[in-house]
C-alpha positions in Angstrom: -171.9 -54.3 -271.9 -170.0 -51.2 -270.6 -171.8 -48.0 -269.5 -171.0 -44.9 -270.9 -168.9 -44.1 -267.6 -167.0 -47.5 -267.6 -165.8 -46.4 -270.6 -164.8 -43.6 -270.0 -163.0 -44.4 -266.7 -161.3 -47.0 -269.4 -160.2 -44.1 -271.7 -159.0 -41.7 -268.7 -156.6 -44.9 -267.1 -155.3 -46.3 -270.3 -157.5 -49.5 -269.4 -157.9 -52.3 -271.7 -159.4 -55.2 -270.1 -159.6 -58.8 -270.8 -162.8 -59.9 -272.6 -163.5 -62.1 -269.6 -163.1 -59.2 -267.3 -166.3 -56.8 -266.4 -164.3 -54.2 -264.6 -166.6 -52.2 -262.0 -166.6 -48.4 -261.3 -164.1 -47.4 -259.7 -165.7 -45.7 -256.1 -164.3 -43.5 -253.2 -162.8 -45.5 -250.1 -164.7 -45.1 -247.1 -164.7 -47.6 -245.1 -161.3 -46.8 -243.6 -159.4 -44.5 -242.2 -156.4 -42.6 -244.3 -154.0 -43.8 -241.5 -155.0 -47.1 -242.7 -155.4 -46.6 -246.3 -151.4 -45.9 -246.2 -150.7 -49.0 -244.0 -152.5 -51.0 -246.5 -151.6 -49.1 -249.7 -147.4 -49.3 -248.4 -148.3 -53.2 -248.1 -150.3 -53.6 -251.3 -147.7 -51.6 -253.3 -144.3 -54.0 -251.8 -146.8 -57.0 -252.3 -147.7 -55.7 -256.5 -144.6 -54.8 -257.6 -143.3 -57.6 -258.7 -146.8 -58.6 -260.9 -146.2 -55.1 -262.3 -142.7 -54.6 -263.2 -143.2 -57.8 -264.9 -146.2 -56.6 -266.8 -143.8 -54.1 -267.9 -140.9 -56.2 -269.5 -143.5 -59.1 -270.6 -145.5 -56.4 -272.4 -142.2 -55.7 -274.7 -141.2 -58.8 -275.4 -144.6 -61.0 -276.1 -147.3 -57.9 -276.7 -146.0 -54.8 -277.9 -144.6 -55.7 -281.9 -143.8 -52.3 -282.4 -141.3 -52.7 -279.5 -137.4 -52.8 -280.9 -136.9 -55.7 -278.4 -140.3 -57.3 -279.2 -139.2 -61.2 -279.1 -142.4 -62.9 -280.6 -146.1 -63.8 -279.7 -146.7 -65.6 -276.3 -146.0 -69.9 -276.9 -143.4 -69.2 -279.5 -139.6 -69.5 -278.7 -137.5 -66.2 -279.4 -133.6 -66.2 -280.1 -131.1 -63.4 -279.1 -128.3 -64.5 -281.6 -126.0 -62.1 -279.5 -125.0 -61.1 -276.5 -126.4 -58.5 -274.6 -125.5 -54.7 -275.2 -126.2 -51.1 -273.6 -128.6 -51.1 -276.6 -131.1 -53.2 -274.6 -132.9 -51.4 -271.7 -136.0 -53.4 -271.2 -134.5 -55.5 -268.9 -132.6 -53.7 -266.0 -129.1 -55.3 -264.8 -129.5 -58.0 -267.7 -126.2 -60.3 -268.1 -123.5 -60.6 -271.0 -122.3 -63.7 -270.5 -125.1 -66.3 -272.1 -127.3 -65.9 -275.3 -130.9 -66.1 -274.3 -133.8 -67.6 -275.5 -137.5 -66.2 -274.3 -140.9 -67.3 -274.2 -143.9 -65.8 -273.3 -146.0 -68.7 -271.3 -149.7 -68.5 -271.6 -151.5 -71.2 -270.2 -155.0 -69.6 -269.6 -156.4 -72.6 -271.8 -153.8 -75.4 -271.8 -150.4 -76.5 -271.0 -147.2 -75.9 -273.2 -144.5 -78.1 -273.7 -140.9 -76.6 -274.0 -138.6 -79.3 -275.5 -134.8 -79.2 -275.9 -132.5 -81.3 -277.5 -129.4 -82.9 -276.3 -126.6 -80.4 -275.3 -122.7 -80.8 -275.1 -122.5 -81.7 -271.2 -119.6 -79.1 -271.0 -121.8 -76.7 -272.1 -124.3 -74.7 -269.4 -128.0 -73.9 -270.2 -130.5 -73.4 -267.9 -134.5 -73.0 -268.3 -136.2 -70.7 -265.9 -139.8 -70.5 -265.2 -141.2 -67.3 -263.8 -144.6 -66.9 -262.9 -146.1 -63.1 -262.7 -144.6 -63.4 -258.9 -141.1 -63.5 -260.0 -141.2 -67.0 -258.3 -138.7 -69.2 -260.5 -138.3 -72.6 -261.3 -135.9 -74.5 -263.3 -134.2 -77.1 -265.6 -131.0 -77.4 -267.5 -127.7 -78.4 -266.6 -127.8 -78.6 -262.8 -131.3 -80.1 -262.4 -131.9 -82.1 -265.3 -129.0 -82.4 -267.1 -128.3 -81.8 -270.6 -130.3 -85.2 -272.3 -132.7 -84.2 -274.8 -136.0 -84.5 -273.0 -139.5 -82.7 -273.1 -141.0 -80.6 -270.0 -144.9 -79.5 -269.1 -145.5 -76.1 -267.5 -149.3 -76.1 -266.5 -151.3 -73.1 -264.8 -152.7 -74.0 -261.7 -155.7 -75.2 -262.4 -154.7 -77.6 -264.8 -156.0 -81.4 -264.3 -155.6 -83.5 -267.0 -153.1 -86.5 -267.5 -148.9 -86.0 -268.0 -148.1 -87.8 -271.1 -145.6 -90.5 -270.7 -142.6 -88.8 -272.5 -142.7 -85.6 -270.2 -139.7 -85.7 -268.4 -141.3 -83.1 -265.6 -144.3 -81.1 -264.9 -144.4 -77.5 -263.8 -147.4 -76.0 -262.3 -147.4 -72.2 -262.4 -149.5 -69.8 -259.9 -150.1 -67.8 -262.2 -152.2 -68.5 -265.9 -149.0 -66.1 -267.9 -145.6 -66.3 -267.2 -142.3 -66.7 -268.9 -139.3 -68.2 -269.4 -135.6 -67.6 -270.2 -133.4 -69.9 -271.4 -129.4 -69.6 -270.9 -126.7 -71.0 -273.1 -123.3 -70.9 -272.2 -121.0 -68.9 -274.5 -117.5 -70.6 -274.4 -115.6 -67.4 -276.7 -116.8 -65.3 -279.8 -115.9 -67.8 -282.1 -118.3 -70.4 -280.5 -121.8 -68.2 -281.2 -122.4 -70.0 -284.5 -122.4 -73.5 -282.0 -124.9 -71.3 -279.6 -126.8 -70.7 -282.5 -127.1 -74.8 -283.2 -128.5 -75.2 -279.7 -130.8 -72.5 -279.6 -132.0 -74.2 -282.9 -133.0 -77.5 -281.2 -135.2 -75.5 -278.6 -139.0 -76.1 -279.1 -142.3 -74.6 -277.4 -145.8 -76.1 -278.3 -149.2 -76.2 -277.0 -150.1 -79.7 -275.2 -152.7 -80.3 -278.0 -150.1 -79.8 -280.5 -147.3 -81.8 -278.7 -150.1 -84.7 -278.4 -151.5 -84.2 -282.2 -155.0 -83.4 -280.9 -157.1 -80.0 -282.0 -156.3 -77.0 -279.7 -159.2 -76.6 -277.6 -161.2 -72.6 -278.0 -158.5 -69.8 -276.9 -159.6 -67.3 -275.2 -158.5 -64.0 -276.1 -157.4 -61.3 -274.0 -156.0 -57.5 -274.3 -153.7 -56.5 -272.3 -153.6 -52.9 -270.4 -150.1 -50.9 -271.2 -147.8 -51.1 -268.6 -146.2 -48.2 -266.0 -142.5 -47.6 -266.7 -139.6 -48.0 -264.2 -140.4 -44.4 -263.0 -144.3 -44.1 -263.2 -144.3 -47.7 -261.2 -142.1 -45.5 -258.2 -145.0 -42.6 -257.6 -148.1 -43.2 -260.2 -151.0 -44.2 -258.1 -152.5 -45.7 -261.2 -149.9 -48.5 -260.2 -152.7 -49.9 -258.3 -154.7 -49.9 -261.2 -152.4 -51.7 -263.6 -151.7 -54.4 -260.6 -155.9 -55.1 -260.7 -155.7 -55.9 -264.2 -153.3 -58.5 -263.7 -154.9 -59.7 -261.0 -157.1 -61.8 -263.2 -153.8 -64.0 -264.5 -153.0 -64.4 -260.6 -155.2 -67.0 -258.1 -155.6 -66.0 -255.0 -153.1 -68.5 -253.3 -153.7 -69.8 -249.6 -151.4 -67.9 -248.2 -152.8 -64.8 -249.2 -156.6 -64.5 -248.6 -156.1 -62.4 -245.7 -153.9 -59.6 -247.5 -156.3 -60.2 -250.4 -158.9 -58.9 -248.0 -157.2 -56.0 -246.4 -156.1 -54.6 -250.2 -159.6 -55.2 -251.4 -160.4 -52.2 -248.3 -158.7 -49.8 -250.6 -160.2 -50.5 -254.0 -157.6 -53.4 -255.1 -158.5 -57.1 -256.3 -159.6 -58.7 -259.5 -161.8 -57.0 -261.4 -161.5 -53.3 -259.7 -161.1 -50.4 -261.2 -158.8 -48.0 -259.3 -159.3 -44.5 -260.1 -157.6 -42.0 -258.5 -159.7 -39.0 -259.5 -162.3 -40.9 -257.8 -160.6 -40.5 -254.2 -160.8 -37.3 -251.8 -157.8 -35.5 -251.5 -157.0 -36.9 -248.2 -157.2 -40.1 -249.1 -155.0 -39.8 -251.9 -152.5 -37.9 -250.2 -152.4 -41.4 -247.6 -152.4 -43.6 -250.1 -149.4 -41.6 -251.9 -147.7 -41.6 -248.3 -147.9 -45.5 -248.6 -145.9 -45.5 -251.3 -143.3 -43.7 -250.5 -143.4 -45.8 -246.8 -143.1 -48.6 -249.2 -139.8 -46.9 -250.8 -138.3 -45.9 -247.5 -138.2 -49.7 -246.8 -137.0 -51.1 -250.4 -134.2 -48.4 -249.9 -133.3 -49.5 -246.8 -133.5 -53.7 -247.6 -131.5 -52.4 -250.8 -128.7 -50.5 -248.1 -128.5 -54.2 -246.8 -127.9 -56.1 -249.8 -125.3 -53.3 -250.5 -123.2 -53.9 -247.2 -123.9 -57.7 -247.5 -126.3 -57.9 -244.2 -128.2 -59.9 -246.9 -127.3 -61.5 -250.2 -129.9 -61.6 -253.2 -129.7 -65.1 -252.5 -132.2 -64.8 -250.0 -134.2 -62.9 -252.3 -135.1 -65.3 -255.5 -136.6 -68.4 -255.8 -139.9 -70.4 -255.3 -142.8 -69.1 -253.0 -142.0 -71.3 -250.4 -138.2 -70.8 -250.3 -139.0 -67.1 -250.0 -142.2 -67.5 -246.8 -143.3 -64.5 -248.4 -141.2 -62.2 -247.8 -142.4 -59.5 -250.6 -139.9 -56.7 -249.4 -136.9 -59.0 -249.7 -138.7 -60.2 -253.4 -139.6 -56.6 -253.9 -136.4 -55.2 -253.5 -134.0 -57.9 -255.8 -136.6 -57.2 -258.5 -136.1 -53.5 -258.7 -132.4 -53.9 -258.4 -131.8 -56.4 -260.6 -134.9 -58.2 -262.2 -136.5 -61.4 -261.9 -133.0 -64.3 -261.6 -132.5 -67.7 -260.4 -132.1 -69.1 -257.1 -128.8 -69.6 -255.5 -128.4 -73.0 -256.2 -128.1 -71.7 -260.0 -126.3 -68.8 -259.7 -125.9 -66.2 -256.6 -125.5 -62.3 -257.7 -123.3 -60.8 -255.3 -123.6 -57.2 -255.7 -120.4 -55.0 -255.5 -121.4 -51.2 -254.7 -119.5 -49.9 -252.2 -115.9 -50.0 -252.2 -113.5 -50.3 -248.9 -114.2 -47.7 -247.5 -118.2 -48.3 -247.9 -118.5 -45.6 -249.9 -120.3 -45.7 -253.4 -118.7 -46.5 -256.4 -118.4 -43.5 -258.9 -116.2 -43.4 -262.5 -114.9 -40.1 -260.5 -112.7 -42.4 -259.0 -110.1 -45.2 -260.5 -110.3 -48.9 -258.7 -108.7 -51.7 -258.7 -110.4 -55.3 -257.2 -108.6 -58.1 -256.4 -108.8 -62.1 -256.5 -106.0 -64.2 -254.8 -104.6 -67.3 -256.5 -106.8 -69.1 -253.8 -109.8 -67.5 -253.4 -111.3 -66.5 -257.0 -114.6 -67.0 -257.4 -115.7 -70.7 -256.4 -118.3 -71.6 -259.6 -118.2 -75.0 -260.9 -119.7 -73.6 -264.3 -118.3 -69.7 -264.9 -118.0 -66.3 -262.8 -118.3 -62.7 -264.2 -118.1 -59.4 -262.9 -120.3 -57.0 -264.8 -120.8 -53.1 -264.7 -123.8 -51.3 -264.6 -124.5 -47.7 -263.9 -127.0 -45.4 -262.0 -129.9 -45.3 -261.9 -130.8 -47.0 -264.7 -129.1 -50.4 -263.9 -128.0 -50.9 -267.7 -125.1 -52.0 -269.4 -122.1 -49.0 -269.8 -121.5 -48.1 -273.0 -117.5 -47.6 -273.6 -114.7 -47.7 -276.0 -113.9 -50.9 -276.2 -117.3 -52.3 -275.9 -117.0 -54.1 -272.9 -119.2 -54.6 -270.3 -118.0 -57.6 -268.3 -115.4 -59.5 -267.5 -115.6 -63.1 -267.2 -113.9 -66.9 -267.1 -114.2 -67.0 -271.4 -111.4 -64.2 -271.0 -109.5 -65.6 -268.9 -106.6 -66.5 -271.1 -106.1 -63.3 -271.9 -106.0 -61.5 -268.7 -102.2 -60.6 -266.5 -101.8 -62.9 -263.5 -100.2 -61.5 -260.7 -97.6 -63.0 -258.9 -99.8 -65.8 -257.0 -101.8 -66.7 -259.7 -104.7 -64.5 -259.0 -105.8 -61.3 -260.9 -106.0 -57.6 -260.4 -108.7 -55.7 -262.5 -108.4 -52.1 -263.1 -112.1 -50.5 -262.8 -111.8 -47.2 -264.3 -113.4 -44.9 -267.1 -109.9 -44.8 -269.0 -107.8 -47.0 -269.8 -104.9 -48.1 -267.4 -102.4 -48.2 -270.2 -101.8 -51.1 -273.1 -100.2 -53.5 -270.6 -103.1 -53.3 -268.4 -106.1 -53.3 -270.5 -106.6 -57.2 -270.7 -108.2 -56.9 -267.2 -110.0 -53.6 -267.8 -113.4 -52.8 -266.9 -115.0 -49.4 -267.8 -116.5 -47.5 -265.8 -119.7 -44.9 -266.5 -118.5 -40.9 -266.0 -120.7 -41.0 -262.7 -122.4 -43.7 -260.1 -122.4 -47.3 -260.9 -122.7 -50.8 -259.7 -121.0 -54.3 -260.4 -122.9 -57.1 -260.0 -121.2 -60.7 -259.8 -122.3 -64.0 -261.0 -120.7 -67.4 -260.1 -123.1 -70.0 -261.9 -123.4 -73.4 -259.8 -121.2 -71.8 -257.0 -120.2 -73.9 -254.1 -122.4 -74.4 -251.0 -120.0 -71.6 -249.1 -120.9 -69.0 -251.7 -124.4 -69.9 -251.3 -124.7 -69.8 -248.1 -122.8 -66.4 -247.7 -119.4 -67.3 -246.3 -117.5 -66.8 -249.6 -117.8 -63.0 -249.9 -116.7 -60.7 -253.1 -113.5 -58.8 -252.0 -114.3 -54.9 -251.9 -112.9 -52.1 -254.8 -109.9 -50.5 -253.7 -109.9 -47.2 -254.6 -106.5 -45.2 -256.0 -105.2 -42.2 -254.7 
């Protein structure tokens, strides 16, 4: 039972804690010194974000039904039946060109099954598994193909027996997680076939894929998440990123960070108070973050100039060594996303001259006959603006352009295309390969899904905005 003072620490931090979860007081650090309190809080913070920020986002979709983009309780499927529009701001540099499919994965008490019927093989999907990490799995087109077949995704301490008609097992680090299916749209007139295939999408508990009673659940509350811009200063960051400690194991690889966080007042089971620390401690751990910052902006610089690709950024734990800054950094750009072999993200933010892209300006960007975009599936080139990383809203509601369009766009004289990236239009004959533009700073991010091994690898690069006189 709760003292008097747990609950009230509870009430003061927003706290809501899992029934299994005895949260203890929250007490002053003083075993260290401040200079190392914001060494460890800098790594702690790069190392949490990503269980966080995910927090936030899962916290709309599977907790929150009062939330406009609430898309049902966790181990049910949830349809978007259109595309994506500036309308939709939980999810920060989300894509336009697939319809998506969500579910909220909790395997705290037993596995779920997510099955999916037999899809056109010209048609793209994909299935990605995210644990709290960001870490992503997947299955669809390029790993499984597109046969009707059945697939396990199991918590990690999951031991029981894989029934014979599982095509694969997925073990998860973490107990919650999620997944987001893609199907490829061909053209607006093809949504009601979209709509089919979402329909043959399927997510059960193991007990009832098998038939068998569903064993006790154990419930949980959940505490309310940090927005984009409490998550960048609020130290009761580290609070949230204790709660969710509880759906995260510690892995191997990270008992010794475990035990330098814990030296501040973070693990499992914590409470982190800030009212609770002296004024110079707070003031280091504050200083961490903003260390923490200084080096997301600066990994962010390099992802800009192409130094590093978000390619190196996604995928499993041990494709990424962790390397939380590089993890850290795609998230808060762009969001959880697949790994390379899926799809690479090239982002497009300077133009060249390396200078950042504002609607200020008019630009054109050009692909040669030869060289446009080398994706066995589809590209698209889709505009976002600053800081907020959402879609633009525009005249002409569009927000991307991409392969589906490419009947309609002016070739140029070898066969390649010229797009006009601008916040007006560039006149009738021009506006087939039109992009609009925000009134100030904004962002393009590519996607080539299933590019070749020389995009993956970095050696196909996205040609630079040109910008008019």
């Amino acid at each position: 039972m709760l003292t008097r003072r747990k609950l009230l620490q509870s009430a003061a931090l927003g706290v809501v804690s899992a029934v299994a979860l005895t949260p203890g007081p929250a007490t002053a650090i003083s075993d260290v010194t401040s200079e190392q309190a914001r060494a460890i809080a800098k790594e702690a913070y790069i190392w949490g974000y990503a269980l966080v920020d995910d927090h936030r986002i899962q916290y709309s979709y599977f907790i929150d039904t009062t939330n406009p983009e609430y898309k049902g309780p966790w181990n049910t499927i949830g349809h978007n039946t259109r595309l994506y529009t500036p309308a939709d701001t939980t999810i920060q540099t989300i894509n336009s060109d697939t319809l998506y499919s969500f579910i909220g994965m909790d395997v705290r008490d037993e596995p779920i099954v997510i099955s999916v019927p037999d899809v056109d093989p010209a048609r793209y999907y994909g299935c990605s598994l995210f644990d709290l990490w960001g870490h992503c799995d997947m299955f669809g087109t390029r790993t499984t193909g597109n046969d009707a077949a059945s697939f396990m995704v199991a918590g990690p301490g999951w031991k029981g027996e894989t029934p014979a008609n599982i095509k694969k097992v997925f073990n998860m680090e973490t107990t919650l997680g999620s997944a987001a299916i893609r199907t490829q749209l061909f053209n607006p007139g093809d949504i009601e076939n979209v709509k089919k295939v979402q329909s043959g999408f399927k997510v059960q508990t193991l007990s009832a894929f098998l038939g068998r009673p569903a064993p006790t659940q154990t419930k949980v509350n959940f505490i309310k998440p940090l927005t984009v811009a409490e998550q960048k200063s609020s130290l009761l960051f580290f609070n949230v990123l204790n709660n969710l400690l509880q759906f995260a194991p510690t892995h191997p690889t990270e008992a010794e960070l475990k035990a330098r966080v814990a030296k501040i007042g973070i693990g499992e089971g914590k409470i982190f108070d800030p009212a609770s620390q002296s004024p110079e401690m707070k003031a280091a751990i504050e200083q961490g973050m903003a260390d923490a910052w200084v080096d997301i902006s600066a990994t962010a610089k390099k992802l800009d100039t192409g130094e590093i690709t978000p390619g190196d950024c996604y995928g499993t734990r041990a494709y990424l060594k962790n390397n939380y800054l590089y993890q850290t950094t795609a998230i808060y750009l762009a969001g959880n996303a697949q790994p390379k072999e899926e799809v690479i993200y090239p982002f497009v933010a300077l133009d060249s001259d390396g200078k950042p892209l504002t609607g200020k300006n008019h630009y054109t960007i050009r692909f040669a006959g030869d060289k446009l975009p080398p994706a066995k599936q589809f590209w698209s080139i889709t505009m976002y603006n600053l800081p907020q990383r959402l879609l633009v809203a525009n005249p002409i509601d569009r927000y991307l352009l991409n392969t589906p369009m490419m009947p309609n766009w002016a070739k140029d004289a070898d066969g390649g295309y010229t797009f006009y990236i601008q916040k007006v239009s560039p006149g009738p004959d021009k506006e087939a390969n039109w992009l609009p533009t925000p009134e100030g700073p904004f962002y393009m991010v590519m996607r080539l899904y299933l590019p070749s091994k020389e995009a993956q690898d970095g050696l196909w690069k996205a040609p630079k905005p040109e910008r008019l006189s």
